[in-house]
N, C-alpha and C positions, 0 to 999 in steps of 0.2 A: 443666171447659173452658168456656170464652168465646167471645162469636162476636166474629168481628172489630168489629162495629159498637158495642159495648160497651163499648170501649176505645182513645178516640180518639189516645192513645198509642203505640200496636203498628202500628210501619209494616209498609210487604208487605219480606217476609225474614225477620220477625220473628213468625213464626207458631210458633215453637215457645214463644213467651211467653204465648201462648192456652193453653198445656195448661199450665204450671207455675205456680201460683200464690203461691211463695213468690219465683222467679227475677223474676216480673214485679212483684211489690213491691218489690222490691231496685234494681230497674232506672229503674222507668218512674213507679212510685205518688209517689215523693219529688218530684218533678218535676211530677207533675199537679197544675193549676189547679184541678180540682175536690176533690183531697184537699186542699191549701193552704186551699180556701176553706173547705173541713170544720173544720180544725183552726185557722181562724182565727173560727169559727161558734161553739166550741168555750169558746174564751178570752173569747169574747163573754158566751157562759151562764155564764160564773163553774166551768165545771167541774172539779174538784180535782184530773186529771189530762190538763187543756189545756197549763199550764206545760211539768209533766213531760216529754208530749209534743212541747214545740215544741223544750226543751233537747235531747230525743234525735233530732230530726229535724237540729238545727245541729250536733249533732257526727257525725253520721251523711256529713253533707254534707261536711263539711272531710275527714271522712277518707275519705269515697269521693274527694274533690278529691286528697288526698296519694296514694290509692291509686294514681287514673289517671298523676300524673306521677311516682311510681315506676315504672310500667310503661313512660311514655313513657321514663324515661332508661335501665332495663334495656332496652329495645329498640335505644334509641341503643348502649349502650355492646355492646352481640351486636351489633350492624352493624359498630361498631371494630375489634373482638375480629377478625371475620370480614375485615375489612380488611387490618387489621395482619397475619394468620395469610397471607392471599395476597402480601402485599405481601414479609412472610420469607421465604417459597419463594421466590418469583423471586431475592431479593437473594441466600437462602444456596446457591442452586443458579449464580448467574455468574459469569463472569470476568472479563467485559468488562466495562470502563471505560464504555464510553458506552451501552452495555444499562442498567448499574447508574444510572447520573446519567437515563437516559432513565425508567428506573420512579422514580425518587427523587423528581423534579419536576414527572410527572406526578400524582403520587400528591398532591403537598401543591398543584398548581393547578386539580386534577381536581375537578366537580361532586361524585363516584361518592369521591373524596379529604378533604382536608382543605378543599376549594372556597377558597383564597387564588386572589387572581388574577392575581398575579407573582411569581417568585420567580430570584432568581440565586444561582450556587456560587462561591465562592471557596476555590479551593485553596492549603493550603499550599505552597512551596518553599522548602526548609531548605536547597539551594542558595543561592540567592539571599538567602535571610531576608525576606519576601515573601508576604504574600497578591494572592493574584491571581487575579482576576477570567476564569470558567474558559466557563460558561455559565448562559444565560439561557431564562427560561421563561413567556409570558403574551401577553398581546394589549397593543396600545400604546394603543388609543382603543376607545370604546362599537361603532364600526361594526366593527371587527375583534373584537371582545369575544364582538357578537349573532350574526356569521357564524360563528365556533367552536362558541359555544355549541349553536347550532340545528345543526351539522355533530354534535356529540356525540348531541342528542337524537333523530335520524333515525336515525342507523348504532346508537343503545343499547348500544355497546361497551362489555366490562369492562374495569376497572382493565389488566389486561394486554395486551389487544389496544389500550388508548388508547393504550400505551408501547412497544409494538411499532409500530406505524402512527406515530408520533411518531419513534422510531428511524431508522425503514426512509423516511419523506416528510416528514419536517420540521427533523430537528436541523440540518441544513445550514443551511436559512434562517432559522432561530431567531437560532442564531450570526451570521449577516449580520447579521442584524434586530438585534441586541442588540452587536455590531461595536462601535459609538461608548462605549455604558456599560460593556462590560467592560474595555476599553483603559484606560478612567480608570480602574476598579478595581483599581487595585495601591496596598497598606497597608503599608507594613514592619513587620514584628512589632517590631520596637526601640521604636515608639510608642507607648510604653505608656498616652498619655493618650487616644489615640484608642476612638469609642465601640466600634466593631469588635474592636479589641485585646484592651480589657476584658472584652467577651464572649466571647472565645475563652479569654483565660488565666484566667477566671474559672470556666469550665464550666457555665456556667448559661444560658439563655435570658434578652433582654432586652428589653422592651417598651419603644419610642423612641416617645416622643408629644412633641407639639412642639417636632418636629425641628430648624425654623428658627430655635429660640429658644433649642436646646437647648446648656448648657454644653458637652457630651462632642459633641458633632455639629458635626464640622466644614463650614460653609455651601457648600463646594463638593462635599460627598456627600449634603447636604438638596437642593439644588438639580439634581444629577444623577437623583438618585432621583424627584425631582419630587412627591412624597406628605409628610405633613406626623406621619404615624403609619406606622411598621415594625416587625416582630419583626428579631431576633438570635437565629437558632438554633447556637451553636456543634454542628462534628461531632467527638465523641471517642473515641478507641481502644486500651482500655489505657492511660489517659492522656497517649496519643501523640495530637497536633493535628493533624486531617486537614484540617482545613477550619470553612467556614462557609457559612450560608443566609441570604439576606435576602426574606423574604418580605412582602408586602404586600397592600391591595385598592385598588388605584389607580386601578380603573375602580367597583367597586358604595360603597366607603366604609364597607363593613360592617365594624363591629368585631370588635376581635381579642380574643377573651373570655381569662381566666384559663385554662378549657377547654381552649380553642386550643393555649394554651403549652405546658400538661402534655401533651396529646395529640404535638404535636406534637414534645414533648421525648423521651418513648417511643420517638418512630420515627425521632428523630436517631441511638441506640444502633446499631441494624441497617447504617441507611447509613450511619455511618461506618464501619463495621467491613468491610464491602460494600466501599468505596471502596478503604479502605487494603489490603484483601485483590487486589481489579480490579488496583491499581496494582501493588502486588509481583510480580503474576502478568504482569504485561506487564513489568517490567524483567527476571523472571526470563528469560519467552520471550530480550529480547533478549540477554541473557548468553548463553542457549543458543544463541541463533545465531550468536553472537561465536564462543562455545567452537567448534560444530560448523565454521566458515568458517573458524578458527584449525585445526583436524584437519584437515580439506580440503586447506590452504592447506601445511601441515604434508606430509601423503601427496603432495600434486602434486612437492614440494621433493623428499621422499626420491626417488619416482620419476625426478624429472627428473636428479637426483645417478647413479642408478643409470645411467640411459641418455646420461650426460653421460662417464659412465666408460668405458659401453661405445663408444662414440663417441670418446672420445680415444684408447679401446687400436685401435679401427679403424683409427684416423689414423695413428697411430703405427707400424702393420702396413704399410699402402699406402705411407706417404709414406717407411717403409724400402725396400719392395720398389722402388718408383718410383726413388727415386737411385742403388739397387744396379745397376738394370737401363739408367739412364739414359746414364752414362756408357760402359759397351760399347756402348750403342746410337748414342750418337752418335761415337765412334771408328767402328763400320760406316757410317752416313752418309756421314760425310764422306769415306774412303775409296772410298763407292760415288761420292759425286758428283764428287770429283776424277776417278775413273777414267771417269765419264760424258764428262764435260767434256774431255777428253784423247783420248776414243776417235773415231775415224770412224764418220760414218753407215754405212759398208761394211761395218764389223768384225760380224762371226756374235755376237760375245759382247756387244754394243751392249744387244742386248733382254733378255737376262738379267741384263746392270746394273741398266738401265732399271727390272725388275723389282724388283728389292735395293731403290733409290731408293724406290720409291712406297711397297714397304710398310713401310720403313724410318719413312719418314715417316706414315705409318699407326698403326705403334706411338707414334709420338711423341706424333701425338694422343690415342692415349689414354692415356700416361702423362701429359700434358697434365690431360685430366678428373680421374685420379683422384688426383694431387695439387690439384685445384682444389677434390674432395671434402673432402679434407684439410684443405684451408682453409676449406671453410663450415661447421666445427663449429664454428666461434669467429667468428661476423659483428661486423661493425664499421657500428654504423647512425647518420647523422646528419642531417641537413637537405639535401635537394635538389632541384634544378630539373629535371622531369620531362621538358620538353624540351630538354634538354641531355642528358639522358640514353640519351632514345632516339634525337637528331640523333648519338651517339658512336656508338653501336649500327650505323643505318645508314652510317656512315661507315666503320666495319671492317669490314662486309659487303659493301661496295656491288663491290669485285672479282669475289669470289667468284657475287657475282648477277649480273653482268654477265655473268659466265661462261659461264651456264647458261642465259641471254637472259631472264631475271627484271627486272623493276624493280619498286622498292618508293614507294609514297607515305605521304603522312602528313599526319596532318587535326587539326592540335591543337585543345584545347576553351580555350574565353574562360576569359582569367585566373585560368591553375590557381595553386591553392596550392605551398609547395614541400611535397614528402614524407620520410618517415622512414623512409628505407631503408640498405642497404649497398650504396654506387655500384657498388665491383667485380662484386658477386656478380651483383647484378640485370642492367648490361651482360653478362658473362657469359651469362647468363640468356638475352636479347633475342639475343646473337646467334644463340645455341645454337638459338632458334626460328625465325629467320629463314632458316639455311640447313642446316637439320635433316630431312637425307636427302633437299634439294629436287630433284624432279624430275616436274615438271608435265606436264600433258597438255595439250596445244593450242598456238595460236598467243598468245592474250592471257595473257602470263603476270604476274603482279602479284599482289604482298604490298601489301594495306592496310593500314596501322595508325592505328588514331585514339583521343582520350584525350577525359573529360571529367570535370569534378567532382559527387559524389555525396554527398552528408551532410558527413561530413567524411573521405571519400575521394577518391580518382584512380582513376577506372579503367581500364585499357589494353585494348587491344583491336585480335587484330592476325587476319588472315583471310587464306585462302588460298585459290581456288575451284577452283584450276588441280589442286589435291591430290584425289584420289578411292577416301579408305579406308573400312573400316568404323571404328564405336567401337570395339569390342571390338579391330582390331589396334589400333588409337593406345592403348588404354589398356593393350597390352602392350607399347607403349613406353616408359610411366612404371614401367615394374619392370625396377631394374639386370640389365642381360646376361640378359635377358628371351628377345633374338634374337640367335642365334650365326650366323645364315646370315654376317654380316660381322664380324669380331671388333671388338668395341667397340660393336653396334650395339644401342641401348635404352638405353644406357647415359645418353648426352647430355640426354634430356629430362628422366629419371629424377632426374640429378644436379639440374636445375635445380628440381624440384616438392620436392626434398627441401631446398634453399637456400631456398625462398620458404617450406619450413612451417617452418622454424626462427626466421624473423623476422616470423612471424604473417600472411604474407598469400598470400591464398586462390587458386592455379593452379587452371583450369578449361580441361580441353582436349576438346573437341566435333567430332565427325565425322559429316559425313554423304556416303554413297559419291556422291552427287549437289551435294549443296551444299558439297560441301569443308570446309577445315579453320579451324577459328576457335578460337583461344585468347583468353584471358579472364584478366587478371593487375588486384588491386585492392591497391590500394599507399595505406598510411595516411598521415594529414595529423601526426594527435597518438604524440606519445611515449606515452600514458598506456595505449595501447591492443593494445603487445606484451607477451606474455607473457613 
């Protein structure tokens, strides 16, 4: 062993070359000025093995020189290896389209990558016959180039979190950013002379140098690209054409080595296969969603068939019963109201007629409703004027609310559209709420109604304060023959929530034993929007 001062060779770290003395001849002796000066002292004296020695110190040198840059390129190529090995997981493990494109591109413009300093995708579409310009990846100038750069070197992010952070905060603006060059990006595969073309049908990579000058380069994609040297990476799959990469260094100017190529032709294999696997898997989704919304669409039809059926045999039941009963009924009418009509106020038997008459006409109304049920299995919907709708409504009501010392107003909204309703049913509808079992409480008695336009809706809106129920009776209003205290009674609003769910628009009827009664009818603008 040696002391440090012995060996002005042995820096501090290198104290284990103090105790070996064959490791620090190997290292540090070839190298020293004072052995060189020996063995050139050496050749001075004429001694017969200074030659010997100088020949085995210069090949000693070259091959310690080959040695170190064997090691430097084994090291390079285990940094590849270990590259390429992260870069396959992520690609063999997604699905997504723009996961797959977001590690693709980072990876070939990444420092931690193949360090290119732009690079855009064109995919193919065999729709179309068309390459086309999909997304772009790089900085445009030096000052956007240094601020990435130094954003990499602060965060030390890996390969995978650069393309994740890339995914999740940048692909959006990339694509802006790159907006104008991908637009011109569309090639037709039929051009066979173009220099893109040949690099794709050819399956090899292509080094474009003197782009501006170049036979195969056409001056309006030299000029787009604005760089005067580019790669051609086609992507392949099974020999199926996914695509292609144009890469470049538009901002350092560093050459694109031989290296470069092959490396970068290795890791075209993955992504394309990457790509074309992303894409199957997203056209698959959408089939399944077709198929699944085709089932749906499929069970709502059977459904609606079954309750279409049951619905017509209903009809078909009522609207027998209704004319079987019709006809006796109004032969008693009219017998009672002649014999009304004929009798003296005097006569004993007056108020028993009297009787006959009202509930004669009692049943009427309700055979009335429930051939009206009859008729809202089969609505008939087309374009119309909301206030005309509801000015008919109050106008067939406006006796009967006289009657009862009610009056109704109405506050239409600015320039409704017309809606898509069935006129009958919905009049029906209006008046069935405006004089549906009224009998107010107080002096101010008044039905408000006001309308206004809403998206692409109408919505109606009609209130009653003078009324003072709970929710819970009103809402056992809307269920047929709900209340027997008066025969027929439930029945009327029931029928009318069961017309407006068949042509899709939403009855809402709200009670409060203080604030009274307010129904809520929203009545569509578009056809598109009934079931």
């Amino acid at each position: 062993m040696i002391e440090q001062e012995d060996c002005p060779e042995v820096d501090e770290g290198e104290e284990d070359l103090l105790v070996s003395k064959r490791q620090r001849n190997l290292e540090k002796c070839c190298d020293c000025p004072i052995f060189l000066s020996d063995v050139r002292q050496q050749e001075n004296d004429t001694n017969p093995l200074a030659p010997v020695l100088a020949n085995l110190l210069i090949e000693f040198r070259r091959q310690k020189t080959q040695i170190q840059s064997l090691v430097s390129f084994l090291d390079n190529k285990t940094l590849e290896i270990r590259f390429l090995h992260e870069l396959g997981s992520v690609l063999q493990s997604s699905v997504d389209l723009d996961e797959v494109l977001s590690v693709a591109l980072t990876a070939i413009t990444a420092g931690k990558g193949f360090g290119m300093n732009r690079a855009f995708l064109l995919l193919c579409d065999r729709e179309e016959g068309v390459l086309k310009g999909y997304l772009g990846l790089g900085p445009r100038n030096m000052e956007e180039a240094s601020q990435v750069w130094n954003e990499i070197l602060q965060n030390d992010m890996d390969l995978q979190t650069l393309a994740q952070n890339f995914r999740l905060n940048k692909l959006s603006s990339e694509r802006a950013k790159f907006h104008d060059v991908l637009e011109q990006l569309t090639i037709p595969l039929s051009n066979k002379d173009h220099i893109v073309v040949k690099a794709l049908d050819g399956k090899r990579p292509i080094m474009v140098e003197g782009a501006f000058q170049h036979p195969d380069v056409p001056p309006e994609l030299a000029r787009l690209l604005g760089v005067d040297t580019f790669l051609l990476m086609p992507l392949i799959s099974r020999n199926r054409r996914v695509g292609i990469i144009i890469a470049d260094n538009c901002i350092t100017h560093r050459t694109i080595t031989e290296e470069d190529m092959h490396s970068l032709e290795t890791f075209g294999f993955p992504v394309a296969f990457a790509i074309e696997r992303a894409s199957l898997y997203d056209k698959l989704q959408v089939e399944l969603n077709r198929v699944t919304e085709a089932g749906k669409k499929l069970k709502e039809q059977q459904e609606l068939i079954v309750r279409m059926e049951n619905m017509a045999l209903v009809g078909r039941i009522t609207s027998s019963i209704a004319h079987s009963v019709r006809n006796p009924l109004m032969i008693i009418g009219g017998f009672a109201r002649s014999m009304l009509k004929n009798s003296p106020a005097s006569d004993p038997k007056r108020s028993f007629i009297e009787s006959i008459v009202a509930e004669t006409r009692q049943l009427e109304g309700v055979l009335d409703e429930i051939l009206n049920y009859s008729d809202s299995l089969y609505p008939t919907r087309d374009y119309w004027d909301v206030n005309q709708l509801i000015e008919t409504a109050l106008r067939d009501t406006a006796g009967v609310l006289t009657t009862l010392g009610y009056t109704a107003s109405y506050l239409p909204g600015y320039d409704l559209p017309p809606v898509y309703i069935d006129f009958k049913q919905l009049s029906y509808c209006l008046r069935t709420v405006l004089q549906n079992d009224v009998s107010g409480v107080g002096t101010d008695l008044i039905i408000a109604i006001s309308s206004w336009s809403c998206d692409d809706t109408v919505v109606l809106r009609i209130e009653d304060r003078s009324r003072h129920i709970s929710q819970a009776e009103l809402d056992r209003l809307l269920v047929p023959f709900s209340e027997t205290r008066d025969l027929g009674a439930g029945l009327g609003l029931a029928l009318c929530k069961t017309m407006l769910e068949k042509q899709g628009i939403p009855f809402v009827a709200q009670a409060d034993v203080h604030a009274g009664i307010r129904y809520i009818i929203t009545l569509p603008t578009c056809k598109e929007e009934q079931p």
